[in-house]
PyMOL Python script that loads the backbone (N, CA, C, O; Angstrom):
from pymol import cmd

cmd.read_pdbstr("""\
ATOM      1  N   UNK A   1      24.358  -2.914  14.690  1.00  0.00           N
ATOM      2  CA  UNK A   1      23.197  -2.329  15.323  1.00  0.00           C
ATOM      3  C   UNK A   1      22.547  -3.398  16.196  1.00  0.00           C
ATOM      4  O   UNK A   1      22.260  -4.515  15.766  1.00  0.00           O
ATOM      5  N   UNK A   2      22.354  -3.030  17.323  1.00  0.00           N
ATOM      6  CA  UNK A   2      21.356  -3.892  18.364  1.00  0.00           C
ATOM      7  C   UNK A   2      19.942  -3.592  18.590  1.00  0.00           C
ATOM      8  O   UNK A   2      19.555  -2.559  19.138  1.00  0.00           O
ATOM      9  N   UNK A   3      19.185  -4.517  18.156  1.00  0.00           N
ATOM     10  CA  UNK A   3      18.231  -4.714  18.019  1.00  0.00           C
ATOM     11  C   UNK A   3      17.085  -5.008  19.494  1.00  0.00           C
ATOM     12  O   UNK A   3      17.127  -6.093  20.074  1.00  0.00           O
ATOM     13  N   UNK A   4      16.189  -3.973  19.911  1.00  0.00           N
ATOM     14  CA  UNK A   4      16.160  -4.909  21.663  1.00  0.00           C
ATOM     15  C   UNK A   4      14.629  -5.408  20.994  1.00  0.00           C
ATOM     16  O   UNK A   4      14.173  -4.694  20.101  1.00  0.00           O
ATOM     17  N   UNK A   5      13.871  -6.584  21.408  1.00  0.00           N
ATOM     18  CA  UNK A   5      12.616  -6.355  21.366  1.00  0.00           C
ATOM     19  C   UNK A   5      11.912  -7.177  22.261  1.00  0.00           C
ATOM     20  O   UNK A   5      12.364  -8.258  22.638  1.00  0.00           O
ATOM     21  N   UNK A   6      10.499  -6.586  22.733  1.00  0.00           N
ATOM     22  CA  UNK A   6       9.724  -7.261  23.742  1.00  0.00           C
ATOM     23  C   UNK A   6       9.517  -8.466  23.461  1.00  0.00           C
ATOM     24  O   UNK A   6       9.506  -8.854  22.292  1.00  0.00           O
ATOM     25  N   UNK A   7       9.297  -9.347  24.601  1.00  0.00           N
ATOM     26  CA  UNK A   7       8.851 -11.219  24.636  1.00  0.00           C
ATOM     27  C   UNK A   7       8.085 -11.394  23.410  1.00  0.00           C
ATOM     28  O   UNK A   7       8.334 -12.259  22.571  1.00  0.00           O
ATOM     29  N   UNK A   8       6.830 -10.253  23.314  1.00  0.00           N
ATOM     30  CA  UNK A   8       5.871 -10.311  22.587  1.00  0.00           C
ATOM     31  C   UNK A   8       6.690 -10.639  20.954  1.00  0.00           C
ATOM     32  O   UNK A   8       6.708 -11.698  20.326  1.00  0.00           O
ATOM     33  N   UNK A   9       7.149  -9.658  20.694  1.00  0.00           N
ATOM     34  CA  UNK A   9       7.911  -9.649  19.058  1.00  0.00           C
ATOM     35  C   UNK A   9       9.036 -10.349  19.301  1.00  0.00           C
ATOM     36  O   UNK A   9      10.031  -9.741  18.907  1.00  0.00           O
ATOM     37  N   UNK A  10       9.273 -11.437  19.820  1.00  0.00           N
ATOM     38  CA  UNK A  10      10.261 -12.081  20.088  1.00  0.00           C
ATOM     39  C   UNK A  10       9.507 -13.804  19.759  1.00  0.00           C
ATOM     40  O   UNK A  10       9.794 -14.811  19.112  1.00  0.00           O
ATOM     41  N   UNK A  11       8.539 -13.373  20.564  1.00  0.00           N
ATOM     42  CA  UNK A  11       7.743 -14.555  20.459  1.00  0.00           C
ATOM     43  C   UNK A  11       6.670 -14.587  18.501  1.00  0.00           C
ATOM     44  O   UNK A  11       6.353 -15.529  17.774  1.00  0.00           O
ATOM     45  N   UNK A  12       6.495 -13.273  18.394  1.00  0.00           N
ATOM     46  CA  UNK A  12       5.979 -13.190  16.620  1.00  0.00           C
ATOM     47  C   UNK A  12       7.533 -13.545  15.757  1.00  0.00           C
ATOM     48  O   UNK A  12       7.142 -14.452  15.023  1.00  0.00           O
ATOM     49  N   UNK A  13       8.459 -13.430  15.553  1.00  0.00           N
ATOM     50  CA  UNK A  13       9.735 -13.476  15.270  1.00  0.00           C
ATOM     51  C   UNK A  13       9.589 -15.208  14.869  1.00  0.00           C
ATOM     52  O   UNK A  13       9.609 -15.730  13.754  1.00  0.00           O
ATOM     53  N   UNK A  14       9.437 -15.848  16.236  1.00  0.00           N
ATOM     54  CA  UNK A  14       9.431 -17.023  16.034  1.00  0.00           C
ATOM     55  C   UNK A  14       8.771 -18.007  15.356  1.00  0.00           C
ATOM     56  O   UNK A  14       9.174 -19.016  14.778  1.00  0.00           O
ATOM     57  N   UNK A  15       7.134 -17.299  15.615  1.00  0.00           N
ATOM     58  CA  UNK A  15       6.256 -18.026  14.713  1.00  0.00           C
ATOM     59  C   UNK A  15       6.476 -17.789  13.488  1.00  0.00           C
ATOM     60  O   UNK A  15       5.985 -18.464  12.583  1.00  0.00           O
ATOM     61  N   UNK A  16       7.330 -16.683  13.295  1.00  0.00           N
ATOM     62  CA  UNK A  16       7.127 -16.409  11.423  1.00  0.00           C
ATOM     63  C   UNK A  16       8.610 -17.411  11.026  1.00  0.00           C
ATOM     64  O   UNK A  16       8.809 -17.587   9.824  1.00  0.00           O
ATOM     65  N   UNK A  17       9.315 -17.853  11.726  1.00  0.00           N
ATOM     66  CA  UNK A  17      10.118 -18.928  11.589  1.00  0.00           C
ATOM     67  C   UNK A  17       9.945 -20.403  11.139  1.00  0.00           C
ATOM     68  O   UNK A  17      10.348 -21.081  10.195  1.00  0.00           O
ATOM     69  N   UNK A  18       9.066 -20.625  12.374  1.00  0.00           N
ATOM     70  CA  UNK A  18       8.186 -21.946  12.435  1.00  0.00           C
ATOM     71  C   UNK A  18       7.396 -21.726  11.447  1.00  0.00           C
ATOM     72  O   UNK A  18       6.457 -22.499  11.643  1.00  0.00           O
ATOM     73  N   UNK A  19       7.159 -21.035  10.324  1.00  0.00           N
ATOM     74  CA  UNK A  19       6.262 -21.281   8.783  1.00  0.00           C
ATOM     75  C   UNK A  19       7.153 -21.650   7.802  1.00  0.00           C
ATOM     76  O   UNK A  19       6.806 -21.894   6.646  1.00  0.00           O
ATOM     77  N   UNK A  20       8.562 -21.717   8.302  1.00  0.00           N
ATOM     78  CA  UNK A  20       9.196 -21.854   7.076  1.00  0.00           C
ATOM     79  C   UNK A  20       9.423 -21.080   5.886  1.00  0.00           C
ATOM     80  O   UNK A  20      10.035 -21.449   4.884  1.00  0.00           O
ATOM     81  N   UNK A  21       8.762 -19.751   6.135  1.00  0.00           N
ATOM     82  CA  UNK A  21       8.671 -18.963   4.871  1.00  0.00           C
ATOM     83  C   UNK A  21       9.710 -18.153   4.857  1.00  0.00           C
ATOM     84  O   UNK A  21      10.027 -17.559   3.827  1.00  0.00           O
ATOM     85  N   UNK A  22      10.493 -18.001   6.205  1.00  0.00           N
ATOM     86  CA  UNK A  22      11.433 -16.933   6.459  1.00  0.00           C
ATOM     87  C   UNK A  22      12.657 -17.801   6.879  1.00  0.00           C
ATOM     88  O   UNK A  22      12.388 -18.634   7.744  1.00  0.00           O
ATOM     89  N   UNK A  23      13.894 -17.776   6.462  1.00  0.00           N
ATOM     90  CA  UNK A  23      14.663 -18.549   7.177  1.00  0.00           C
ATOM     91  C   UNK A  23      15.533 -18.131   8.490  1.00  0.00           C
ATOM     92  O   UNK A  23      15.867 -18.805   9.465  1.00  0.00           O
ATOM     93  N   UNK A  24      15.836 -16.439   8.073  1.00  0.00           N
ATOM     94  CA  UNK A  24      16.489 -16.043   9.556  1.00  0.00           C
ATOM     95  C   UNK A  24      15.817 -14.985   9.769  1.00  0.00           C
ATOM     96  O   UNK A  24      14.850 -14.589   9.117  1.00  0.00           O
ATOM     97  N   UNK A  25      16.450 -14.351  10.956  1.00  0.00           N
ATOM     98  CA  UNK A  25      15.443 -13.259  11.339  1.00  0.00           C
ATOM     99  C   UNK A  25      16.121 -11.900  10.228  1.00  0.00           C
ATOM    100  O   UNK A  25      15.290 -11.067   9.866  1.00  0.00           O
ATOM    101  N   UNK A  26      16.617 -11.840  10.061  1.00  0.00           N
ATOM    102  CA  UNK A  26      17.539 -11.439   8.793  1.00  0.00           C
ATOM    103  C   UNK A  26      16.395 -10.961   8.013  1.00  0.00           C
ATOM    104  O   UNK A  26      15.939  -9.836   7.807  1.00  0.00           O
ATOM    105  N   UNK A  27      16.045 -12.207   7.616  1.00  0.00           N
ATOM    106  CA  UNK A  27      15.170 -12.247   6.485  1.00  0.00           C
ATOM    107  C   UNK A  27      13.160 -11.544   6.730  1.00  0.00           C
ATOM    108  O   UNK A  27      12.382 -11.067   5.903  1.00  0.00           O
ATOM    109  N   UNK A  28      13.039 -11.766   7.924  1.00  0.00           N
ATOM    110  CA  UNK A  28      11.970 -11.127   8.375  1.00  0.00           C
ATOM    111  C   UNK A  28      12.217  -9.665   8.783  1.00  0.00           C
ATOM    112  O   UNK A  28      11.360  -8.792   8.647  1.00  0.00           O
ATOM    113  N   UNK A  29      13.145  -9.504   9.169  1.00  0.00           N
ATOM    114  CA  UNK A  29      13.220  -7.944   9.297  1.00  0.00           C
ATOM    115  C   UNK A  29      13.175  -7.159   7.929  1.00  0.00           C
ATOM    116  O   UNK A  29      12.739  -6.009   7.868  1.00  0.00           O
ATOM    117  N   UNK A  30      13.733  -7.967   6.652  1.00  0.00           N
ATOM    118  CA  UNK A  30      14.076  -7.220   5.343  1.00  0.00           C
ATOM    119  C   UNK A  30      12.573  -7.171   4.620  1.00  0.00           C
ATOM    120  O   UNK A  30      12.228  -6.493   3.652  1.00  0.00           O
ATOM    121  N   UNK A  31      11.711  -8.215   5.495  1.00  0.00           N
ATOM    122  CA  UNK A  31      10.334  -7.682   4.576  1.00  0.00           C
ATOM    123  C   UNK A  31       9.565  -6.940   5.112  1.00  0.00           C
ATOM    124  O   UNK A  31       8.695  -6.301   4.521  1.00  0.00           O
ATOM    125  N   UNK A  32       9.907  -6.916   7.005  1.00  0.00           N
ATOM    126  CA  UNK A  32       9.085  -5.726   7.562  1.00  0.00           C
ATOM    127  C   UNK A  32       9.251  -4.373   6.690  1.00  0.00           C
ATOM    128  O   UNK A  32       8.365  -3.612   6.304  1.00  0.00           O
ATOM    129  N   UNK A  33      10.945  -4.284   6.452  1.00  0.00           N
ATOM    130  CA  UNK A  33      11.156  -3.146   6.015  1.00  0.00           C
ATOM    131  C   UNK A  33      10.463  -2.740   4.864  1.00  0.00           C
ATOM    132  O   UNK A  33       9.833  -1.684   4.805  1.00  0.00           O
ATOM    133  N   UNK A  34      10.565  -3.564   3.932  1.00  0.00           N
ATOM    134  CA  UNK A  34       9.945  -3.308   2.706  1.00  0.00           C
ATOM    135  C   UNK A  34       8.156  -3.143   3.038  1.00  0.00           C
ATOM    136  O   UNK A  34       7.553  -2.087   2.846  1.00  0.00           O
ATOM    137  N   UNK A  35       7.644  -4.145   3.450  1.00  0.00           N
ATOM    138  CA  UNK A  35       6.225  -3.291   3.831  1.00  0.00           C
ATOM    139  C   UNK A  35       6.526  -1.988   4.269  1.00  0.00           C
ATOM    140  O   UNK A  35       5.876  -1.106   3.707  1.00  0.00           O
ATOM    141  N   UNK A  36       7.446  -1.583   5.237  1.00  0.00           N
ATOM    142  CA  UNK A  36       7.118  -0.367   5.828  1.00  0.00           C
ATOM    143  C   UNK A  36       7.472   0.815   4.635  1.00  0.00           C
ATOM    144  O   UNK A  36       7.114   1.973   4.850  1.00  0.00           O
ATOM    145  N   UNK A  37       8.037   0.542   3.639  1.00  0.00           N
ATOM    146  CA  UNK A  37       8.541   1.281   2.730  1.00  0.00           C
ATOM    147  C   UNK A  37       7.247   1.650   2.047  1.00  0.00           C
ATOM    148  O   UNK A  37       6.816   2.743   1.678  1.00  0.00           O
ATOM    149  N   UNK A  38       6.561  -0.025   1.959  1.00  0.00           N
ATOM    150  CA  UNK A  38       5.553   0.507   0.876  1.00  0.00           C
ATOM    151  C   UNK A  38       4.699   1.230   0.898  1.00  0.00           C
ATOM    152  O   UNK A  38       4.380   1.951  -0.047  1.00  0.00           O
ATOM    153  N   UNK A  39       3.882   1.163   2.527  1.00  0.00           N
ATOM    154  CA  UNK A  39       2.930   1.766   3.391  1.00  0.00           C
ATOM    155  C   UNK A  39       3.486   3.415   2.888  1.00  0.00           C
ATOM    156  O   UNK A  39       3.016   4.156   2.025  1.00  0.00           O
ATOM    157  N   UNK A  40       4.479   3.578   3.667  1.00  0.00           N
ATOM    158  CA  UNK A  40       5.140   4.900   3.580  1.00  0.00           C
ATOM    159  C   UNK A  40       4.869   6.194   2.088  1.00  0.00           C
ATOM    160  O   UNK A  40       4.646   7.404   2.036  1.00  0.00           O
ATOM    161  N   UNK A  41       5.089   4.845   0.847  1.00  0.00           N
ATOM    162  CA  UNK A  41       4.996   5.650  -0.341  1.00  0.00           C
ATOM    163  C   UNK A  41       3.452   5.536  -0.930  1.00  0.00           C
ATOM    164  O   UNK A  41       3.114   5.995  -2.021  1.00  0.00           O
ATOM    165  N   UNK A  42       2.739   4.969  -0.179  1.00  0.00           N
ATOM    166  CA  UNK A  42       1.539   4.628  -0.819  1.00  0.00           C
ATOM    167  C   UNK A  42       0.278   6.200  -1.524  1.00  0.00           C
ATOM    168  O   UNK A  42      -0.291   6.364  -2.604  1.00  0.00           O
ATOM    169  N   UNK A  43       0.329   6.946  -0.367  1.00  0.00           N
ATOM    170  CA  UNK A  43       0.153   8.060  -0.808  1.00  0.00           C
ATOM    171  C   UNK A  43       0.732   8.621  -1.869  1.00  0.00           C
ATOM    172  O   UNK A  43      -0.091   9.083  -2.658  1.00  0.00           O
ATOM    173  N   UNK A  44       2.267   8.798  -2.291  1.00  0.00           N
ATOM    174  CA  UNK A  44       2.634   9.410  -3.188  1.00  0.00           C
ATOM    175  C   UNK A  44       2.317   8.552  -4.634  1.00  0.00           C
ATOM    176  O   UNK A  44       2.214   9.301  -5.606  1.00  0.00           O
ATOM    177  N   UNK A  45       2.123   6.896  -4.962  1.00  0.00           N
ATOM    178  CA  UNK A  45       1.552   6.254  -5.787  1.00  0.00           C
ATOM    179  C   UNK A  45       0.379   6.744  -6.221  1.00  0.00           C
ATOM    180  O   UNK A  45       0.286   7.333  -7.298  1.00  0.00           O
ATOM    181  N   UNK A  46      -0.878   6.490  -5.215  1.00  0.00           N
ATOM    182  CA  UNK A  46      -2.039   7.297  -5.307  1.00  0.00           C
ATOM    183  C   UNK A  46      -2.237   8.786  -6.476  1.00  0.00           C
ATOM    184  O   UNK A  46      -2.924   9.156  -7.429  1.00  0.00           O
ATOM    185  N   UNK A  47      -0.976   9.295  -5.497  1.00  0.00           N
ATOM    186  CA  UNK A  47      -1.380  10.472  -6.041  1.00  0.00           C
ATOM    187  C   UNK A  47      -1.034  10.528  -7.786  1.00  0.00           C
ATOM    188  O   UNK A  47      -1.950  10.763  -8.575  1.00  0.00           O
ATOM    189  N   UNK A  48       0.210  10.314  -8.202  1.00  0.00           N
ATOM    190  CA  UNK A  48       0.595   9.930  -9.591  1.00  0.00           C
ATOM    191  C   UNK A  48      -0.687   9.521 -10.306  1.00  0.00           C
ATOM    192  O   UNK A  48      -1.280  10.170 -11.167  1.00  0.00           O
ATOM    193  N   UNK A  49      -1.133   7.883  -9.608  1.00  0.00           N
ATOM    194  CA  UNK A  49      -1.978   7.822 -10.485  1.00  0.00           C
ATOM    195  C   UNK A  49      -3.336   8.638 -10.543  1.00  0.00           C
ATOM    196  O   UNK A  49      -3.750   8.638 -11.702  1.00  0.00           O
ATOM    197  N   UNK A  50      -4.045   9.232  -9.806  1.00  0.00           N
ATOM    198  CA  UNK A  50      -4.838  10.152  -9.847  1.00  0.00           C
ATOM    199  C   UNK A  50      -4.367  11.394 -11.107  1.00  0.00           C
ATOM    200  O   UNK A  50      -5.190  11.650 -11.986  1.00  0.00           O
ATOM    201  N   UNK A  51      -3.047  12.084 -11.095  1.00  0.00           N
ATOM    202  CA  UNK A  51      -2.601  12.922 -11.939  1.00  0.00           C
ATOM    203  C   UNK A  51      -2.724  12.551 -13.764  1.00  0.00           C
ATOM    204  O   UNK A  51      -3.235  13.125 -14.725  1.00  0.00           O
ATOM    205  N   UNK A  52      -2.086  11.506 -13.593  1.00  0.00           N
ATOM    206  CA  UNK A  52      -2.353  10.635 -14.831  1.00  0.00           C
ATOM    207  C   UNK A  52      -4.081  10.125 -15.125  1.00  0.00           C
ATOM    208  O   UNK A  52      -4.555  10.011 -16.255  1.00  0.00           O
ATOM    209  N   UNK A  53      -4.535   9.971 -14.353  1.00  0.00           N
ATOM    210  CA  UNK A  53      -5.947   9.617 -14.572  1.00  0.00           C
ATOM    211  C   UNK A  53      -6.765  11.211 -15.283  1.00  0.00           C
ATOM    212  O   UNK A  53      -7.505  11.419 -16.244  1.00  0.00           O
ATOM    213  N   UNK A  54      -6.205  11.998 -14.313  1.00  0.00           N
ATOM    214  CA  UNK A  54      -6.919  13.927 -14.803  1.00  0.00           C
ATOM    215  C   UNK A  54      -6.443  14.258 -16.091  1.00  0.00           C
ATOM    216  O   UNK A  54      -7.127  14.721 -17.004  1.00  0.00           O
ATOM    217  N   UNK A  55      -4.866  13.919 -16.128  1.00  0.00           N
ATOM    218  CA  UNK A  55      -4.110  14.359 -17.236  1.00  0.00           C
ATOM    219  C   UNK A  55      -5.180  14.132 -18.488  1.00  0.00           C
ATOM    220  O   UNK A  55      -5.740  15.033 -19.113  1.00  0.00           O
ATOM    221  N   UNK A  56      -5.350  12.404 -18.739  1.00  0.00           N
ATOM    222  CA  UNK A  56      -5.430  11.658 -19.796  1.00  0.00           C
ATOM    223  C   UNK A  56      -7.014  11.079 -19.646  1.00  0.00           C
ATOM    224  O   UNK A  56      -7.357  10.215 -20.453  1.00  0.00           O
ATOM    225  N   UNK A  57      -7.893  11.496 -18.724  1.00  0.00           N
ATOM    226  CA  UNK A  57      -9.360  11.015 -18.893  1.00  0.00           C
ATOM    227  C   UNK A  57      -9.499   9.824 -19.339  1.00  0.00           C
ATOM    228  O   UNK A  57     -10.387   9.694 -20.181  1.00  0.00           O
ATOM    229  N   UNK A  58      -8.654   8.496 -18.925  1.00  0.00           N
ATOM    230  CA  UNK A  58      -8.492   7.273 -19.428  1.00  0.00           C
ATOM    231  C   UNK A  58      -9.908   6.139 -19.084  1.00  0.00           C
ATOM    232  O   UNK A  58     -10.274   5.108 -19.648  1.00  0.00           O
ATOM    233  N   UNK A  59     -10.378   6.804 -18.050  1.00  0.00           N
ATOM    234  CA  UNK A  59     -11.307   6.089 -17.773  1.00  0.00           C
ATOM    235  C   UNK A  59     -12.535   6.022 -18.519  1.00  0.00           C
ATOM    236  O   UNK A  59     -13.125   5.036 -18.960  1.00  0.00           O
ATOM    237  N   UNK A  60     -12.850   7.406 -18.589  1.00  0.00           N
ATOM    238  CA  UNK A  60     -14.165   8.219 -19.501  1.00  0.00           C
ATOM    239  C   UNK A  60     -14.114   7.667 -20.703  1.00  0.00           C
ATOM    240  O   UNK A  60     -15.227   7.433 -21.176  1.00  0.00           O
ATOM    241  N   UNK A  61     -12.928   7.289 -21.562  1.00  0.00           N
ATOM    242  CA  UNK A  61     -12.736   7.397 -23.099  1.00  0.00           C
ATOM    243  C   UNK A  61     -12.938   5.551 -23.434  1.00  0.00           C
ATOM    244  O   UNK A  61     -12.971   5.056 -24.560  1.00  0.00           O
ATOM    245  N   UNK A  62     -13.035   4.906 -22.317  1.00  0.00           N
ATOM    246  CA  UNK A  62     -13.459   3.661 -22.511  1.00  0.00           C
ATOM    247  C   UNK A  62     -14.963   3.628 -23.024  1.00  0.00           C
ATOM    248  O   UNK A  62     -15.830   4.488 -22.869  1.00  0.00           O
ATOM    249  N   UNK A  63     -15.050   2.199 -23.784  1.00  0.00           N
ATOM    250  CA  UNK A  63     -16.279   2.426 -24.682  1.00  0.00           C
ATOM    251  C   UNK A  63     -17.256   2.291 -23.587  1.00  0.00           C
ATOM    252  O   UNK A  63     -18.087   3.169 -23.356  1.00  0.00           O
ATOM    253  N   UNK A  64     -17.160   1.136 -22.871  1.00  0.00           N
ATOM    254  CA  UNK A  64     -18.109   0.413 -21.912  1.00  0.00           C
ATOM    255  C   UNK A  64     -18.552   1.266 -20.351  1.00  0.00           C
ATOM    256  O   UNK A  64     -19.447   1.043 -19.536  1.00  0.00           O
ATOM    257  N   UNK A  65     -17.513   2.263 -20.410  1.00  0.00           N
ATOM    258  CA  UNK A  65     -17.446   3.316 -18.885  1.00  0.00           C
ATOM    259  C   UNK A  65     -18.673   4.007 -19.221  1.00  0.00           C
ATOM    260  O   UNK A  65     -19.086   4.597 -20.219  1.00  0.00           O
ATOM    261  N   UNK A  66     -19.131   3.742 -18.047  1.00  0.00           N
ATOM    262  CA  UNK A  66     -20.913   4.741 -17.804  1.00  0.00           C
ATOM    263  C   UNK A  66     -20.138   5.862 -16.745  1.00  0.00           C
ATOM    264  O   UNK A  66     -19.031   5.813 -16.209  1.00  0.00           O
ATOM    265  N   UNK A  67     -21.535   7.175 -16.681  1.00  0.00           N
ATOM    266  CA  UNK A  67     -20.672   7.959 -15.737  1.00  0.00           C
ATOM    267  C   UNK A  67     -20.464   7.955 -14.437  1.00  0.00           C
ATOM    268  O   UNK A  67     -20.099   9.031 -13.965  1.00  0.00           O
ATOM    269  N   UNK A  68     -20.634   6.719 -13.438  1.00  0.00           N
ATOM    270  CA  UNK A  68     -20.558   6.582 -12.338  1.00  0.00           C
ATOM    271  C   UNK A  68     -18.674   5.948 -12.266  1.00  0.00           C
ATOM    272  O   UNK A  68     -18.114   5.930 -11.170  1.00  0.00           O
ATOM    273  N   UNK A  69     -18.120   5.610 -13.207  1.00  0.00           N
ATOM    274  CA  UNK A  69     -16.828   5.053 -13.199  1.00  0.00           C
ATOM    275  C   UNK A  69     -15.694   5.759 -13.075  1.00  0.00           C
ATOM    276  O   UNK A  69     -14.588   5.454 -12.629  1.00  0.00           O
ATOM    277  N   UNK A  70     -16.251   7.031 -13.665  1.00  0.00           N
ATOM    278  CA  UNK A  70     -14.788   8.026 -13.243  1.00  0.00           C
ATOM    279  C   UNK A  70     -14.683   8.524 -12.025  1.00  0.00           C
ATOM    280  O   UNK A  70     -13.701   9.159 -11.639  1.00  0.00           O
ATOM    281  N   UNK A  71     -15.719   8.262 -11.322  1.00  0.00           N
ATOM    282  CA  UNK A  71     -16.139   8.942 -10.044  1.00  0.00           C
ATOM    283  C   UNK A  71     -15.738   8.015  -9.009  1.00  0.00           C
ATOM    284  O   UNK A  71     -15.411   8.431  -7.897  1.00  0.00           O
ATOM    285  N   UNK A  72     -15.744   6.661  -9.333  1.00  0.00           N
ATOM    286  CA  UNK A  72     -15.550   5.359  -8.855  1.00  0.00           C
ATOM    287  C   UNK A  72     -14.678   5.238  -8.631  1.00  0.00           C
ATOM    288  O   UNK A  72     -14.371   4.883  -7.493  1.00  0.00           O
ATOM    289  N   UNK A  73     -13.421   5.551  -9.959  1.00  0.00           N
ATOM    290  CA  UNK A  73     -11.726   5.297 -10.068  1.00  0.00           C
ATOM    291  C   UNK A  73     -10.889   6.008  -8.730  1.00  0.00           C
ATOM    292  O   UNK A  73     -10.294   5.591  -7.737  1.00  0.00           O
ATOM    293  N   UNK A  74     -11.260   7.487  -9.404  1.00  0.00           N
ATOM    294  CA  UNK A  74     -11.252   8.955  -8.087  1.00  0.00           C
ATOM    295  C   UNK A  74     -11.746   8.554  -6.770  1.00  0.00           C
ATOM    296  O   UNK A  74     -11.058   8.993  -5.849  1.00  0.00           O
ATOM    297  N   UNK A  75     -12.750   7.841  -6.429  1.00  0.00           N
ATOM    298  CA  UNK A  75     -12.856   7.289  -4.867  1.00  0.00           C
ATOM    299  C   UNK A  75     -12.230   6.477  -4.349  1.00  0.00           C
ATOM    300  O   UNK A  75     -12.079   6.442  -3.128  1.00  0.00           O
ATOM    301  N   UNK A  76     -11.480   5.235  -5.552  1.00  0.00           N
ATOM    302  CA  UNK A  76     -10.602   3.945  -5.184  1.00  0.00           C
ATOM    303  C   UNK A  76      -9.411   4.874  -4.979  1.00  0.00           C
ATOM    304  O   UNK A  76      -8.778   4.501  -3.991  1.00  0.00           O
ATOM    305  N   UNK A  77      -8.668   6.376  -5.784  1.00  0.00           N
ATOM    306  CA  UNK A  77      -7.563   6.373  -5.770  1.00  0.00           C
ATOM    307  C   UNK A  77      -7.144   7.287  -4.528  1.00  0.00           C
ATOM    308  O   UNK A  77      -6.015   7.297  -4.037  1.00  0.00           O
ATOM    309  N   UNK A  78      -8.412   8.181  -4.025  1.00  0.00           N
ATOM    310  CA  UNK A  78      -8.596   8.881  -2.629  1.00  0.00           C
ATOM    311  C   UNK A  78      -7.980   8.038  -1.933  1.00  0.00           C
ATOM    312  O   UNK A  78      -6.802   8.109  -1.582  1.00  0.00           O
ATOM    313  N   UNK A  79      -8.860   7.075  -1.664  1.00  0.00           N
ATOM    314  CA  UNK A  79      -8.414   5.853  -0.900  1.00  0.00           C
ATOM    315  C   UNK A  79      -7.235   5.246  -0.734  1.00  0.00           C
ATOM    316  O   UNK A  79      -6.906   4.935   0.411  1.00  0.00           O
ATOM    317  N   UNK A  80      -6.454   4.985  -1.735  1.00  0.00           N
ATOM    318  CA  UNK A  80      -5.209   5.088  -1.969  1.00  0.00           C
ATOM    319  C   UNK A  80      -4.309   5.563  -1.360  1.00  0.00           C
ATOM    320  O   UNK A  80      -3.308   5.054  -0.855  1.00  0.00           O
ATOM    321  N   UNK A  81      -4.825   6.987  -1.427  1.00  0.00           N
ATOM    322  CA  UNK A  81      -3.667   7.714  -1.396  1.00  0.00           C
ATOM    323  C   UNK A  81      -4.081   8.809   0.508  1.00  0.00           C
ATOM    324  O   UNK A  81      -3.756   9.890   0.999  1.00  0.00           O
ATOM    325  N   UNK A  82      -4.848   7.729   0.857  1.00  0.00           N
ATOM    326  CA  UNK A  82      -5.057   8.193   2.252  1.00  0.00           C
ATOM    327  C   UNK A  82      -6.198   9.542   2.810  1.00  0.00           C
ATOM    328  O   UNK A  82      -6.152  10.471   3.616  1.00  0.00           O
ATOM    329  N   UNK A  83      -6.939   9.109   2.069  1.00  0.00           N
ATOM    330  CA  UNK A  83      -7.560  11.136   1.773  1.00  0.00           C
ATOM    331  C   UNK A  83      -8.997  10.617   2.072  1.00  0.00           C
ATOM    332  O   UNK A  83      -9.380   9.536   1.624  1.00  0.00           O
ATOM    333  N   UNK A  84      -9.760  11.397   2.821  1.00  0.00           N
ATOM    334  CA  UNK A  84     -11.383  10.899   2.479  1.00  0.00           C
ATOM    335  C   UNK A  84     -11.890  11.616   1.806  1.00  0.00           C
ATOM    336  O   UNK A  84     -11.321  12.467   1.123  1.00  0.00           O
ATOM    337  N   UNK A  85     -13.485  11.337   1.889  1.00  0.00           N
ATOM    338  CA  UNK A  85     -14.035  11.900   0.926  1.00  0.00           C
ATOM    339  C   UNK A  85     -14.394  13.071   0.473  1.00  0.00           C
ATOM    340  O   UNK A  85     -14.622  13.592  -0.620  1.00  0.00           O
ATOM    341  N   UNK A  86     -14.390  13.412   1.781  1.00  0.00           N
ATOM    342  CA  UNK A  86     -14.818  15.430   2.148  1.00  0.00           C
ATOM    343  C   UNK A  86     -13.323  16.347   1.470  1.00  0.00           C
ATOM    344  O   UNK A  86     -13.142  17.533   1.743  1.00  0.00           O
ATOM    345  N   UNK A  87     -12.334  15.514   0.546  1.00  0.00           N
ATOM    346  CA  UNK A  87     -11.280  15.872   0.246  1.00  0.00           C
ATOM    347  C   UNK A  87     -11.144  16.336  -1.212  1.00  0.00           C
ATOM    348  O   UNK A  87     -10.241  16.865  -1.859  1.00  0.00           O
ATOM    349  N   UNK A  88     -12.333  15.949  -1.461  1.00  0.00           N
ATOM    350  CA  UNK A  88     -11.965  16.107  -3.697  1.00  0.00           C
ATOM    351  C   UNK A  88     -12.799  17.536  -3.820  1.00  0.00           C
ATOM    352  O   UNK A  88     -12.910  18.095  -4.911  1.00  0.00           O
TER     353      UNK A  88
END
""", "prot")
cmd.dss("prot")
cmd.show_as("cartoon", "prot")
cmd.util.cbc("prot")
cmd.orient("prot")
């Protein structure tokens, strides 16, 4: 597969070289990918854990949880899972 890319990402390519953290471009393309994977599934994570959170009221059944925390969890996992607020 041939790969074309602008000066610009040619020139980012390089700097992520010059850190030493990446050794070929090989190797920077295999973590773009994987970010892009993760981005991709992040919603469907979200959502699981939201399901599991409804299922099992895990939050509520803590001794120390006041009632602003379940409401709290449910806004971090919206968030999550790409959704605003006008959504629950």
């Amino acid at each position: 597969m041939n790969i074309l890319l602008t000066p610009e990402q040619v020139q980012l390519v390089q700097q992520y070289l010059e850190t030493g953290k990446y050794t070929s471009v090989a190797d920077i393309i295999s973590e773009a990918l994987r970010l892009l994977e993760v981005k991709e599934n992040k919603p469907q994570r979200g959502k699981k854990i939201l399901e599991v959170f409804e299922k099992t009221g895990f939050i509520g059944s803590l001794p120390d949880a006041d009632s602003h925390l379940s409401s709290n969890y449910k806004a971090i996992v919206r968030t999550e899972m790409g959704l605003s607020d006008d959504s629950r």
